[in-house]
PDB file as gemmi writes it, atoms N, CA and C in Angstrom:
CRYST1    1.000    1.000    1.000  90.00  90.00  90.00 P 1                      
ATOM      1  N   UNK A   1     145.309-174.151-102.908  1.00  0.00           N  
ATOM      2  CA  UNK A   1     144.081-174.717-103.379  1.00  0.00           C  
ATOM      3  C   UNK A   1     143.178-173.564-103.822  1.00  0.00           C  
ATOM      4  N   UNK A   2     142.353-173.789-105.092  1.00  0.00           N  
ATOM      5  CA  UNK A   2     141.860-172.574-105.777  1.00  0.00           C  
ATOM      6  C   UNK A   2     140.140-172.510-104.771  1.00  0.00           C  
ATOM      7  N   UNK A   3     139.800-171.693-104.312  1.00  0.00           N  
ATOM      8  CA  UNK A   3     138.235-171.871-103.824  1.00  0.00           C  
ATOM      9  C   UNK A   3     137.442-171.233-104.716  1.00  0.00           C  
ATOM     10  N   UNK A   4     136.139-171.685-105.184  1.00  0.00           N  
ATOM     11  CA  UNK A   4     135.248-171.157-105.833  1.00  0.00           C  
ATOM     12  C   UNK A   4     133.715-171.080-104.712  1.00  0.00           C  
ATOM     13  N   UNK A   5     133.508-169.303-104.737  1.00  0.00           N  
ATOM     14  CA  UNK A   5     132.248-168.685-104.710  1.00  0.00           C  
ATOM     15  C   UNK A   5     131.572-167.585-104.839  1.00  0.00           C  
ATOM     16  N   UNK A   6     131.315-166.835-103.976  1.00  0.00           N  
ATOM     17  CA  UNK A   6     130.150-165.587-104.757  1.00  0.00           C  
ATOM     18  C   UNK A   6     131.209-164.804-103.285  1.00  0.00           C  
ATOM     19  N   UNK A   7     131.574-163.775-103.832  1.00  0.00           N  
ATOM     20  CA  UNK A   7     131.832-162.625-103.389  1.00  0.00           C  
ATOM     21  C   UNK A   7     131.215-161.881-102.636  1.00  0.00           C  
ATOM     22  N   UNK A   8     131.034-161.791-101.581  1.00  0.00           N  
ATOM     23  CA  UNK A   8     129.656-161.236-100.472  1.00  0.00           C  
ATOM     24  C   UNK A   8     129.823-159.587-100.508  1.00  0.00           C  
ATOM     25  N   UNK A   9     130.563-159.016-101.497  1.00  0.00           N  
ATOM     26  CA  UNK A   9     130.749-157.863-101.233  1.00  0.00           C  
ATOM     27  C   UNK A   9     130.739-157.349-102.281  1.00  0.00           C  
ATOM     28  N   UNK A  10     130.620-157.794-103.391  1.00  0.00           N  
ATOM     29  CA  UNK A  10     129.941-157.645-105.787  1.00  0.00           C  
ATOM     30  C   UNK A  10     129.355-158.311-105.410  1.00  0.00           C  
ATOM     31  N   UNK A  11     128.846-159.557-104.842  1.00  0.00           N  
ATOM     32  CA  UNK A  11     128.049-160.924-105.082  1.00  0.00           C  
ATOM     33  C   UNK A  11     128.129-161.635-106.538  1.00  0.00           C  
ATOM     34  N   UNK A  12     129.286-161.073-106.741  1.00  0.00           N  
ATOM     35  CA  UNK A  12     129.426-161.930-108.311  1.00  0.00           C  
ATOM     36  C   UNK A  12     130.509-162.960-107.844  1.00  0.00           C  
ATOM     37  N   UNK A  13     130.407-164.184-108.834  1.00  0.00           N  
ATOM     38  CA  UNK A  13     131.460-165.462-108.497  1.00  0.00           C  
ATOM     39  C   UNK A  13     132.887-165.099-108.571  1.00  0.00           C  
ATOM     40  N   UNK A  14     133.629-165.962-107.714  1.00  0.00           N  
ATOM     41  CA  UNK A  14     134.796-165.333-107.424  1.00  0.00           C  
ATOM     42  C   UNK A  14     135.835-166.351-106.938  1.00  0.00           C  
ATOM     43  N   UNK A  15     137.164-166.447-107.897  1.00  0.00           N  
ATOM     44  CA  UNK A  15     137.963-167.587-107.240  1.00  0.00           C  
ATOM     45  C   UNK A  15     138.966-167.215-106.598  1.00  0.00           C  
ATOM     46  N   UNK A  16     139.704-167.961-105.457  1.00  0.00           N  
ATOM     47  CA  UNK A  16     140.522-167.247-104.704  1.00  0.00           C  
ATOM     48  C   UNK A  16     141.613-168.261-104.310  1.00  0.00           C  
ATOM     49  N   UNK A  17     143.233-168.014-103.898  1.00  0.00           N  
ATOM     50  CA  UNK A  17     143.489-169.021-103.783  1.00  0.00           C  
ATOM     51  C   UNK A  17     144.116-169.023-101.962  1.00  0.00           C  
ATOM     52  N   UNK A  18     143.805-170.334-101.380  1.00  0.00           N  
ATOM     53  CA  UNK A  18     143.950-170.509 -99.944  1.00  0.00           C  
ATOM     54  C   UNK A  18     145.258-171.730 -99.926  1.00  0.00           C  
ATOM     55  N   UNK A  19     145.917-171.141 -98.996  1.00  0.00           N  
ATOM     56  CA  UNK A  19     146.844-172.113 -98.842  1.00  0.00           C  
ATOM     57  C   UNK A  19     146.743-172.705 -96.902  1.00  0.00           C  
ATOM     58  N   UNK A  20     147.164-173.489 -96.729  1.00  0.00           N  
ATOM     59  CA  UNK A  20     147.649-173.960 -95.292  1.00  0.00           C  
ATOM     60  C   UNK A  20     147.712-173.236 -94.422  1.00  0.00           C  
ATOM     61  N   UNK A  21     148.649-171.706 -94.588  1.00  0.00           N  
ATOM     62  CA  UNK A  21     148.528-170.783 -93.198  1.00  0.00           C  
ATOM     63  C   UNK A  21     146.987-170.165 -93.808  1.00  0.00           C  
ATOM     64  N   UNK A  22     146.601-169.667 -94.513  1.00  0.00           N  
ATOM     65  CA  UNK A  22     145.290-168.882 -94.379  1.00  0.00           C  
ATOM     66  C   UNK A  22     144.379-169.955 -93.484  1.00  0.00           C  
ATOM     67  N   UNK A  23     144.214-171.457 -93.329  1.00  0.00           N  
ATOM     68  CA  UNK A  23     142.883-171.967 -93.030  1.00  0.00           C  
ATOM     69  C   UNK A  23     143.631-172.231 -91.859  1.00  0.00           C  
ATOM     70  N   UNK A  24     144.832-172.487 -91.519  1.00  0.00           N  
ATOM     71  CA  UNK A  24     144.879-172.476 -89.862  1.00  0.00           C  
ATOM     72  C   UNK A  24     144.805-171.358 -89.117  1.00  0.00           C  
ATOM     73  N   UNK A  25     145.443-169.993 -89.404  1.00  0.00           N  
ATOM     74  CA  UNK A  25     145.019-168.816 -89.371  1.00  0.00           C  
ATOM     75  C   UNK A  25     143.350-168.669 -88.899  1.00  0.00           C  
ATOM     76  N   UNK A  26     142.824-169.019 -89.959  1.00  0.00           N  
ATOM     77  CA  UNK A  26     141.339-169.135 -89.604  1.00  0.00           C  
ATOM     78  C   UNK A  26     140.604-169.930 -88.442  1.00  0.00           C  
ATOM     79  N   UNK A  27     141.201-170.777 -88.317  1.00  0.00           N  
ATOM     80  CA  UNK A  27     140.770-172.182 -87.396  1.00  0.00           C  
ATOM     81  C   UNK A  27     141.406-171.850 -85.955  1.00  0.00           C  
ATOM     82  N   UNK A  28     142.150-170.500 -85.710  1.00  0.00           N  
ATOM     83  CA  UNK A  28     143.224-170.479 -84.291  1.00  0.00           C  
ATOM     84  C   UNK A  28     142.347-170.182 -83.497  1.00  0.00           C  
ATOM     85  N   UNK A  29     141.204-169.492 -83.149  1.00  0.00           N  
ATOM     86  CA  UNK A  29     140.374-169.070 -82.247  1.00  0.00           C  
ATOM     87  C   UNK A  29     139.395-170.821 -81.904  1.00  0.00           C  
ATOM     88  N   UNK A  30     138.936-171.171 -82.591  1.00  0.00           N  
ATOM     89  CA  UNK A  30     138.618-172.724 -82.448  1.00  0.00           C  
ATOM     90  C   UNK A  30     139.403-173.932 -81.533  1.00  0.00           C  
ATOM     91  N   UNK A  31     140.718-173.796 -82.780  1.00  0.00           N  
ATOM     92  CA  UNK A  31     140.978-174.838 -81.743  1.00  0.00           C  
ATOM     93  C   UNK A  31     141.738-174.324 -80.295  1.00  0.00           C  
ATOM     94  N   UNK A  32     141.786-173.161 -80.173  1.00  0.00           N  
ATOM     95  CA  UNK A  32     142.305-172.787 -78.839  1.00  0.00           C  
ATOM     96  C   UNK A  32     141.099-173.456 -77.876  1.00  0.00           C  
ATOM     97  N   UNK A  33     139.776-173.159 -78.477  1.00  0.00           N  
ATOM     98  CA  UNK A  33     138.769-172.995 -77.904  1.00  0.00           C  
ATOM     99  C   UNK A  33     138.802-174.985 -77.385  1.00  0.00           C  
ATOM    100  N   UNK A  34     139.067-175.643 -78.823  1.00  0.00           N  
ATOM    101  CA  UNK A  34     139.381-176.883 -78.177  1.00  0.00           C  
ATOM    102  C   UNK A  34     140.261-177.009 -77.072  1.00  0.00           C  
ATOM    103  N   UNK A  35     141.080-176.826 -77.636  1.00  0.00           N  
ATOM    104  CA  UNK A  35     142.195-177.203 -76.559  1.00  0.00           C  
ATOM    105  C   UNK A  35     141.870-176.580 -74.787  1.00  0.00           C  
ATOM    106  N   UNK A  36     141.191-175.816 -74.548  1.00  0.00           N  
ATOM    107  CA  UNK A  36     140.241-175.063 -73.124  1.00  0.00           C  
ATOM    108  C   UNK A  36     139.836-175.846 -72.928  1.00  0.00           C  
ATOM    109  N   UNK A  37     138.916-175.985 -73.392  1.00  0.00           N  
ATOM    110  CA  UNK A  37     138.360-176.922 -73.227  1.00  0.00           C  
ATOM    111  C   UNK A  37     138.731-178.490 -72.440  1.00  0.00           C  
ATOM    112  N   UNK A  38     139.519-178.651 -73.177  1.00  0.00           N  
ATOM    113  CA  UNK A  38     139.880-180.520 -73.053  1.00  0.00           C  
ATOM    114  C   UNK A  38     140.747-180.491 -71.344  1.00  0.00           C  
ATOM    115  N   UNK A  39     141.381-179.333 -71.524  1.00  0.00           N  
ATOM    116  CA  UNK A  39     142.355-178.843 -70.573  1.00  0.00           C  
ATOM    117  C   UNK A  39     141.606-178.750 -69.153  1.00  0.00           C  
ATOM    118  N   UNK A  40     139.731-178.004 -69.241  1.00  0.00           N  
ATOM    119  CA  UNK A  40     138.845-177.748 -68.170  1.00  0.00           C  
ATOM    120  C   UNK A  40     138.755-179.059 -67.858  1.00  0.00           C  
ATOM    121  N   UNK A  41     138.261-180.133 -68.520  1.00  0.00           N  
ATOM    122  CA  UNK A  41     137.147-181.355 -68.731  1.00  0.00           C  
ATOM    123  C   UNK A  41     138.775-182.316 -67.921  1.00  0.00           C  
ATOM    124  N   UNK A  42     139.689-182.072 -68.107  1.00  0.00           N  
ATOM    125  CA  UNK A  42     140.784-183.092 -67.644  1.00  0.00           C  
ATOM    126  C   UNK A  42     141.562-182.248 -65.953  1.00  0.00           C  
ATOM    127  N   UNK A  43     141.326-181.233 -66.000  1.00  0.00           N  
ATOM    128  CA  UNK A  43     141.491-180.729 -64.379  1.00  0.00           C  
ATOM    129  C   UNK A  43     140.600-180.947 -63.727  1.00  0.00           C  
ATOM    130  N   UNK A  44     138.773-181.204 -64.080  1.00  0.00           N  
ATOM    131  CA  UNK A  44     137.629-181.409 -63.385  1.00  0.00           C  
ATOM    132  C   UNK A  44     137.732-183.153 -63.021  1.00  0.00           C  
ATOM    133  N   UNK A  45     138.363-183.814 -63.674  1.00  0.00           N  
ATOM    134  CA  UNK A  45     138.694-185.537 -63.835  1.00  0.00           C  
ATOM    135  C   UNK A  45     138.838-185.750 -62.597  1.00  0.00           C  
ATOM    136  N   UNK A  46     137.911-186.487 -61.789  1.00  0.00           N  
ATOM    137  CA  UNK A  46     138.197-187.160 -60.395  1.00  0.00           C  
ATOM    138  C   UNK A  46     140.061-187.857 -60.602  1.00  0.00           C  
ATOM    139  N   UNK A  47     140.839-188.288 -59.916  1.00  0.00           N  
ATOM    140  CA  UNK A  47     142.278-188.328 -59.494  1.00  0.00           C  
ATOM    141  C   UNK A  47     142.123-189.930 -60.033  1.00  0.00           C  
ATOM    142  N   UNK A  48     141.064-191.125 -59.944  1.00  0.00           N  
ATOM    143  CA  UNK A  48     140.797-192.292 -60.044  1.00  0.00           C  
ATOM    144  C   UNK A  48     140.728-192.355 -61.363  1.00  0.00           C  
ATOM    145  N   UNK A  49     140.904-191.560 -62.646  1.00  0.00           N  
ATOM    146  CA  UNK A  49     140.448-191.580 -63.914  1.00  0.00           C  
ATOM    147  C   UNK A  49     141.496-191.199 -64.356  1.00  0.00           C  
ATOM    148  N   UNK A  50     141.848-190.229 -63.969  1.00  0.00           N  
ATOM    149  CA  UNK A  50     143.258-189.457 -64.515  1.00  0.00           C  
ATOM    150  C   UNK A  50     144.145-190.354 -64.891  1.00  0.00           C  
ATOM    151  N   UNK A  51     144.525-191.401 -63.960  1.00  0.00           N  
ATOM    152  CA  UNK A  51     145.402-192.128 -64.211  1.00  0.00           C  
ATOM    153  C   UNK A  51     145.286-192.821 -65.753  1.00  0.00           C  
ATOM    154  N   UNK A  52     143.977-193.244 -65.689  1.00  0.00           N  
ATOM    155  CA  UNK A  52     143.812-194.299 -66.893  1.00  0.00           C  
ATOM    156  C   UNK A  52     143.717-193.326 -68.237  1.00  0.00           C  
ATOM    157  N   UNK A  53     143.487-192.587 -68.005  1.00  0.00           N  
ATOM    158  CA  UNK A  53     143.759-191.297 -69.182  1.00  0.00           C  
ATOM    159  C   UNK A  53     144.852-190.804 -69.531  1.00  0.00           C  
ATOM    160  N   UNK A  54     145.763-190.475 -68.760  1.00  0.00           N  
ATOM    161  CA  UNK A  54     147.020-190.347 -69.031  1.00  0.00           C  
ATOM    162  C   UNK A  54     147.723-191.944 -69.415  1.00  0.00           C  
ATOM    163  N   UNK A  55     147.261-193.142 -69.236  1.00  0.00           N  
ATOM    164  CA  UNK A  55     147.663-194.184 -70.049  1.00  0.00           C  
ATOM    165  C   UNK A  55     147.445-194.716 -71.006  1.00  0.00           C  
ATOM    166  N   UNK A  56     146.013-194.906 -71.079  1.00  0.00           N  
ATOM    167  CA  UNK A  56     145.176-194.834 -72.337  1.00  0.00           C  
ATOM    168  C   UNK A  56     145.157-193.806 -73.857  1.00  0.00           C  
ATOM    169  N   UNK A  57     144.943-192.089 -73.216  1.00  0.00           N  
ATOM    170  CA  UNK A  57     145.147-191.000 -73.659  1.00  0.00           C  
ATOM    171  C   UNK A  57     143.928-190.853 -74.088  1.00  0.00           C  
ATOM    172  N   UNK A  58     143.626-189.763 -74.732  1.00  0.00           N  
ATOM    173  CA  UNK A  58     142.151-189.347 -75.322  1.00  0.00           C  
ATOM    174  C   UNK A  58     141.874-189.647 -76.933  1.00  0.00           C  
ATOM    175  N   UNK A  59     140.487-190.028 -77.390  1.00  0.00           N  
ATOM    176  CA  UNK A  59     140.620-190.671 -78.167  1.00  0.00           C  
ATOM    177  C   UNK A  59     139.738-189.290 -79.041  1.00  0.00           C  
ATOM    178  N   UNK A  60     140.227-188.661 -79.976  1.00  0.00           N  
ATOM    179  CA  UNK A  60     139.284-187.756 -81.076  1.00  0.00           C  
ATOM    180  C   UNK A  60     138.701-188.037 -81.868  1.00  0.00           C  
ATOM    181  N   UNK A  61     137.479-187.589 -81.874  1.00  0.00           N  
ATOM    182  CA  UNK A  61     136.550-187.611 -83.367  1.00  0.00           C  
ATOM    183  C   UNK A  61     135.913-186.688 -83.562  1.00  0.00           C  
ATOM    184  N   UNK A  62     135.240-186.451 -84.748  1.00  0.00           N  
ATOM    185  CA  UNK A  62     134.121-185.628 -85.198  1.00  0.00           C  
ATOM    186  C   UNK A  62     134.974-184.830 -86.227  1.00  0.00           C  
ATOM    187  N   UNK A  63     134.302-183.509 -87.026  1.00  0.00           N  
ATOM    188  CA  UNK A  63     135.166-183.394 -88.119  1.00  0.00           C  
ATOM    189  C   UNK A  63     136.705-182.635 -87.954  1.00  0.00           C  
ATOM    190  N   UNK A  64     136.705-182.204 -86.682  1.00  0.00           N  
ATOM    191  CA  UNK A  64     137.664-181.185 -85.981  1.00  0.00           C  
ATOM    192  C   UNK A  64     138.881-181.992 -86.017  1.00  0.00           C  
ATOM    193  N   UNK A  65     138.713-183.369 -85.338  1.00  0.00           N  
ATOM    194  CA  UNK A  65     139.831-184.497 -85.363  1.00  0.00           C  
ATOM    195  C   UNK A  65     140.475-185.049 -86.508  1.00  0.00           C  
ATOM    196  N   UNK A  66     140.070-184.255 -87.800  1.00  0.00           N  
ATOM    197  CA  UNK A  66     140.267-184.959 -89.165  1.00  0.00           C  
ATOM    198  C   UNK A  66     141.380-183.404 -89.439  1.00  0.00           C  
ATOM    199  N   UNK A  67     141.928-182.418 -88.746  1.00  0.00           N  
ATOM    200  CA  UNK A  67     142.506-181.595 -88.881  1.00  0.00           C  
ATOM    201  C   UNK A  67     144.333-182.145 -89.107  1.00  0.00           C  
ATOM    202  N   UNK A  68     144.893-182.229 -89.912  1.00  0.00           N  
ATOM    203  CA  UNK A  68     146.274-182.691 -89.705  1.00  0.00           C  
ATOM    204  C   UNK A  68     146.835-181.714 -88.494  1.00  0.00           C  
ATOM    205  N   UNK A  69     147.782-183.054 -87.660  1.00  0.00           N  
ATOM    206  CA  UNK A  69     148.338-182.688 -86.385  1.00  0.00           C  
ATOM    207  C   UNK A  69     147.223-182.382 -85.238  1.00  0.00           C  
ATOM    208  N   UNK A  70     146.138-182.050 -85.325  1.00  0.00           N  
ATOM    209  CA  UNK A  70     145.556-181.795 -84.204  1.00  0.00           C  
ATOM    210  C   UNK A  70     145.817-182.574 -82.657  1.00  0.00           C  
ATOM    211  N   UNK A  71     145.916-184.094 -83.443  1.00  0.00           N  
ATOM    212  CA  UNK A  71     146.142-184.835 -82.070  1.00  0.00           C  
ATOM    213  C   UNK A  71     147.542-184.183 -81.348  1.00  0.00           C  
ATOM    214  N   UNK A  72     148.632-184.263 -82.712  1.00  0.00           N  
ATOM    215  CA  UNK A  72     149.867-183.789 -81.775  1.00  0.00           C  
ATOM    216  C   UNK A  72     149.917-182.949 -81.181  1.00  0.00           C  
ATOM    217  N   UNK A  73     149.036-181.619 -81.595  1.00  0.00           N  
ATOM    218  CA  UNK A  73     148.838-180.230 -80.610  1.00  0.00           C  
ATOM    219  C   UNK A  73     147.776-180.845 -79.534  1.00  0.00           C  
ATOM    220  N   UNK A  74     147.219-181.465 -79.240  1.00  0.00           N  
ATOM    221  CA  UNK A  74     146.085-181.804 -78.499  1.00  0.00           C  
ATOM    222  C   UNK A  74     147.362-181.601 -77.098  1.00  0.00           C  
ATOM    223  N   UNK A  75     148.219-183.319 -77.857  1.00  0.00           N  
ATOM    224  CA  UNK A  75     149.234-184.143 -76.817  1.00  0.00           C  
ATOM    225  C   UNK A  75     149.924-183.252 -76.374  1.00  0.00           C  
ATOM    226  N   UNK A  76     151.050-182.408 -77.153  1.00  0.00           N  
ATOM    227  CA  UNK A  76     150.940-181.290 -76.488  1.00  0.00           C  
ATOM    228  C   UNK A  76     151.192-180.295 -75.739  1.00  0.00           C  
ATOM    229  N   UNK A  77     150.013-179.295 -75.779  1.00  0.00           N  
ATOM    230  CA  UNK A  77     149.707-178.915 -75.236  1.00  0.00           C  
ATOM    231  C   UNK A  77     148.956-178.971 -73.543  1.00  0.00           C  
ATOM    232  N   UNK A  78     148.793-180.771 -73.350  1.00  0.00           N  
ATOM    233  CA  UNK A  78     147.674-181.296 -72.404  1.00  0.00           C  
ATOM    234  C   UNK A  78     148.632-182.232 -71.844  1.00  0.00           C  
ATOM    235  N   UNK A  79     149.494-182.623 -72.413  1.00  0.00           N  
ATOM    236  CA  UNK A  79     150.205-183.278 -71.738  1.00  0.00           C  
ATOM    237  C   UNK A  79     149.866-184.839 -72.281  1.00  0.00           C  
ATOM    238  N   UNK A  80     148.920-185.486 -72.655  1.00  0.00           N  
ATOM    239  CA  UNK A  80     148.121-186.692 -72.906  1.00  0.00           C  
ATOM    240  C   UNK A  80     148.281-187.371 -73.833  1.00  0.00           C  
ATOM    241  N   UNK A  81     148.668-188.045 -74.106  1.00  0.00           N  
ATOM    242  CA  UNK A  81     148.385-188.692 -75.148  1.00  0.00           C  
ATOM    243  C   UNK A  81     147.100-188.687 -75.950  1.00  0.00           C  
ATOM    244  N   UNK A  82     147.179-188.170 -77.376  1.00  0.00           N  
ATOM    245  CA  UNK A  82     145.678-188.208 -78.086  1.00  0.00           C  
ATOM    246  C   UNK A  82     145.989-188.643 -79.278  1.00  0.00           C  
ATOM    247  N   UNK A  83     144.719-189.514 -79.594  1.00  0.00           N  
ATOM    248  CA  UNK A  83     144.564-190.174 -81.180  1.00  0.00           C  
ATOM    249  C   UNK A  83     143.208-190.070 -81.868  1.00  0.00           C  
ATOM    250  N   UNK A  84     143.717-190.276 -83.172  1.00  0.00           N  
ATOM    251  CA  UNK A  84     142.337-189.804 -83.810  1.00  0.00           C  
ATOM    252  C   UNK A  84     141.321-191.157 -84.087  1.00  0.00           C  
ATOM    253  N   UNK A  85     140.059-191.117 -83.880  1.00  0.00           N  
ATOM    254  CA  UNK A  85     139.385-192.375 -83.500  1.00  0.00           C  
ATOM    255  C   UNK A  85     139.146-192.953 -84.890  1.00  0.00           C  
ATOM    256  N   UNK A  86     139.205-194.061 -85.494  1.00  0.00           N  
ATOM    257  CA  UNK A  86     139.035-194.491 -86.737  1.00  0.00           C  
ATOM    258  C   UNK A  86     137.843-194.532 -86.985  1.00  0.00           C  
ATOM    259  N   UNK A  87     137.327-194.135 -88.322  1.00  0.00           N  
ATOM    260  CA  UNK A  87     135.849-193.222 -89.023  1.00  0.00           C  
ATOM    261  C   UNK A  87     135.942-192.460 -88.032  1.00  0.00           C  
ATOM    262  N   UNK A  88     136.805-191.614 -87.415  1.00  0.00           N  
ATOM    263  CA  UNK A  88     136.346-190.251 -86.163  1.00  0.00           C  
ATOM    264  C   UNK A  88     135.268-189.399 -87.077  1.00  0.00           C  
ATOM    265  N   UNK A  89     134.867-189.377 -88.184  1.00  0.00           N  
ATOM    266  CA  UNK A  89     133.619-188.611 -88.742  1.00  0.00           C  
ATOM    267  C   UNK A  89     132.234-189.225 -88.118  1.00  0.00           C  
ATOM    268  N   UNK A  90     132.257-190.354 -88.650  1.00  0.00           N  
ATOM    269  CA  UNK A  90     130.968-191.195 -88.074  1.00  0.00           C  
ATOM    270  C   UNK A  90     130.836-191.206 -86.543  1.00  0.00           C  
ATOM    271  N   UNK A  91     131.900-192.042 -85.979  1.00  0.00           N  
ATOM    272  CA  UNK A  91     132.078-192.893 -84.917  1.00  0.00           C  
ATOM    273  C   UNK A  91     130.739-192.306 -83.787  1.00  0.00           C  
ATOM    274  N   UNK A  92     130.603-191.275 -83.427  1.00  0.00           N  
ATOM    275  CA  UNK A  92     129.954-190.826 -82.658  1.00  0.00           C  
ATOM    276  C   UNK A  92     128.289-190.700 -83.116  1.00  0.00           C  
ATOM    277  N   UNK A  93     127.805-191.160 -84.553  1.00  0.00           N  
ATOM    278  CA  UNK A  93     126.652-191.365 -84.716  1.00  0.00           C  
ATOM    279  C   UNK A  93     126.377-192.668 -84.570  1.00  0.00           C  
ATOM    280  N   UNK A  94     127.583-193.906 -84.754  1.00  0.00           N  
ATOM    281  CA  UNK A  94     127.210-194.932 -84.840  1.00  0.00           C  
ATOM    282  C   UNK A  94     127.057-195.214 -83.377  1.00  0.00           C  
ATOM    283  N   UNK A  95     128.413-195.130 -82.778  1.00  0.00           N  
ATOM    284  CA  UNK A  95     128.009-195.169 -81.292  1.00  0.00           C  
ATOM    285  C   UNK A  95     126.772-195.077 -80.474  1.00  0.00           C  
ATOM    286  N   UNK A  96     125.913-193.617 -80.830  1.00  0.00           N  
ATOM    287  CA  UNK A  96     124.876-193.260 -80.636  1.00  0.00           C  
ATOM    288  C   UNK A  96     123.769-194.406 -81.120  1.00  0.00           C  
ATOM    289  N   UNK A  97     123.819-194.707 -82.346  1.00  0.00           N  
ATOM    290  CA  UNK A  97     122.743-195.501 -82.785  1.00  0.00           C  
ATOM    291  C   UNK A  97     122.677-196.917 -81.783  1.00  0.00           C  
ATOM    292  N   UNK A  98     124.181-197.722 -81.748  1.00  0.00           N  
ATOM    293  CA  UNK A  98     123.996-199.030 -81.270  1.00  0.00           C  
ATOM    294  C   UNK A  98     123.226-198.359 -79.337  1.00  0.00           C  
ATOM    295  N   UNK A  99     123.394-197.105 -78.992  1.00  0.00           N  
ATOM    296  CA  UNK A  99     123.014-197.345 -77.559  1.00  0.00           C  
ATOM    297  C   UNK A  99     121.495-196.932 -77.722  1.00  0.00           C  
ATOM    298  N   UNK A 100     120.804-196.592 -78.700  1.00  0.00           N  
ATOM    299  CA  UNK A 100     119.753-196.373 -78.894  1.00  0.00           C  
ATOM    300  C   UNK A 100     118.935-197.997 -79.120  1.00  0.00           C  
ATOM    301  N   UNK A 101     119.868-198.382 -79.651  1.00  0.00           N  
ATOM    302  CA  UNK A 101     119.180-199.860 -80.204  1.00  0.00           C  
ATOM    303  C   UNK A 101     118.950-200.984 -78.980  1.00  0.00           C  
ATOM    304  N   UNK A 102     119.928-200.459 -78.025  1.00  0.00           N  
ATOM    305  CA  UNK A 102     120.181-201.412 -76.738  1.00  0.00           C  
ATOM    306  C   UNK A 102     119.965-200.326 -75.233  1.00  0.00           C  
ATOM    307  N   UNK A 103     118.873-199.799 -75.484  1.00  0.00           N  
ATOM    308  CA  UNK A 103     118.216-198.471 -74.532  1.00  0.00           C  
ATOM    309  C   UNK A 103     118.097-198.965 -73.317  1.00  0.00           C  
ATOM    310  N   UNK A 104     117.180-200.278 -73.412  1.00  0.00           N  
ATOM    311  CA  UNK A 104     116.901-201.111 -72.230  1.00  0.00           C  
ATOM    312  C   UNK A 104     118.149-201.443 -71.473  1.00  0.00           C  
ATOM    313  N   UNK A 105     119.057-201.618 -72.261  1.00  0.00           N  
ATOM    314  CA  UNK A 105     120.461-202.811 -71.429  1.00  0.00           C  
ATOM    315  C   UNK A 105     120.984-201.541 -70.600  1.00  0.00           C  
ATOM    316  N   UNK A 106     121.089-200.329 -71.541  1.00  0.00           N  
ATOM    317  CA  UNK A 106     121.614-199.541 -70.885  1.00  0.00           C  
ATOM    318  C   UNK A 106     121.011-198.482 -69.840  1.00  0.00           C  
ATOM    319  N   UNK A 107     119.690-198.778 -69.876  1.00  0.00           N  
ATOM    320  CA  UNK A 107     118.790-197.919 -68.882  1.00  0.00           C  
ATOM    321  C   UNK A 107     118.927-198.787 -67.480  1.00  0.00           C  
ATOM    322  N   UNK A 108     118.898-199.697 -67.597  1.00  0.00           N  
ATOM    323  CA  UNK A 108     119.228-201.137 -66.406  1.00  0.00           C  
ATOM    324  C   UNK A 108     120.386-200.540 -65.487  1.00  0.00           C  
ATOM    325  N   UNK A 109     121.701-200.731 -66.471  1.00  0.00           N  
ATOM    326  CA  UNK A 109     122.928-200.481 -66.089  1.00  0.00           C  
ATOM    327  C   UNK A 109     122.947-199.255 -65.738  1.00  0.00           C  
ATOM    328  N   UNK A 110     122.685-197.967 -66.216  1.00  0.00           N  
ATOM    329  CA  UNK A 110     122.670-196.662 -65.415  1.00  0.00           C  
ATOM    330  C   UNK A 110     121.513-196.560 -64.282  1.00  0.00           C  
ATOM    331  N   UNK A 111     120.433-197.239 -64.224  1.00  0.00           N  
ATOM    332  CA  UNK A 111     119.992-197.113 -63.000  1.00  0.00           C  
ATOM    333  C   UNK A 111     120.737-198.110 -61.740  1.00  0.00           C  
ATOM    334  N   UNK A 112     120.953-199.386 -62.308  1.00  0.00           N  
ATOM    335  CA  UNK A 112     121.827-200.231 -61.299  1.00  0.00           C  
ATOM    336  C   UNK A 112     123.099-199.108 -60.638  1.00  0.00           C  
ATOM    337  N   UNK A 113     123.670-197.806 -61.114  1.00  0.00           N  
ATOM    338  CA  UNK A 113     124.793-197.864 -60.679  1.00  0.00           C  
ATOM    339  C   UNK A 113     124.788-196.357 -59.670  1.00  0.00           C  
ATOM    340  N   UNK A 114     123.433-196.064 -59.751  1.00  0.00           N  
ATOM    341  CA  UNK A 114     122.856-195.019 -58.658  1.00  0.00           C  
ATOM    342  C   UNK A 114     122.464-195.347 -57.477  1.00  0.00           C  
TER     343      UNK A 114                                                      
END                                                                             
C-alpha cells in the first residue's frame, strides 16, 4: 500500500510503500502490551468468573480489535476464547451513551448491590 506524507526529516511530501510485515512490525510492542495486559486482568479474575469467561470468552472492541487475527492471537496466547464485538469501533460509545441515558436505573442497581 503506497502512503502519502511530509517527510519529517526534508519536510517535503513523500510517498512510501508499506506492506503487512512493516505495520505489524510496528504494532509488536502494543499488542504485546495488549496481550499483558488481558493476561494481568484474567489472573486477577475472582475463580467464580473465570469459569464463565473461559465459556463465554472475551469479547473485543475499539480500533485495536479491527486488527486482522488479533482475536486469534488474543485466544492464543490466553488460552480464551476471543471475538471481535460487532461495530467493535462504536460499541463502547454507544454502550456508554445508553448507561448515561438510564443513570438513575443504574445508580439504584450499583448502590443496591453494596
Amino acid at each position: 500500500m503506497e502512503v502519502r506524507g511530509r517527510d519529517i526529516l526534508t519536510g517535503l511530501p513523500r510517498s512510501i510503500n508499506v506492506n503487512s510485515n512493516d505495520v505489524t512490525e510496528a504494532l509488536q510492542n502494543e499488542l504485546e502490551a495488549i496481550i499483558n495486559a488481558a493476561k494481568r486482568v484474567l489472573h486477577e479474575t475472582p475463580p467464580e468468573l473465570s469459569a464463565d469467561i473461559m465459556d463465554k470468552g472475551m469479547v473485543l472492541s475499539g480500533g485495536s480489535s479491527l486488527l486482522r487475527n488479533v482475536d486469534q492471537l488474543l485466544s492464543r496466547t490466553t488460552g480464551v476464547p476471543s471475538y471481535m464485538a460487532d461495530d467493535a469501533l462504536l460499541c463502547v460509545a454507544k454502550g456508554t451513551g445508553i448507561a448515561l441515558e438510564n443513570l438513575d436505573s443504574y445508580k439504584r442497581s450499583i448502590l443496591a448491590t453494596k
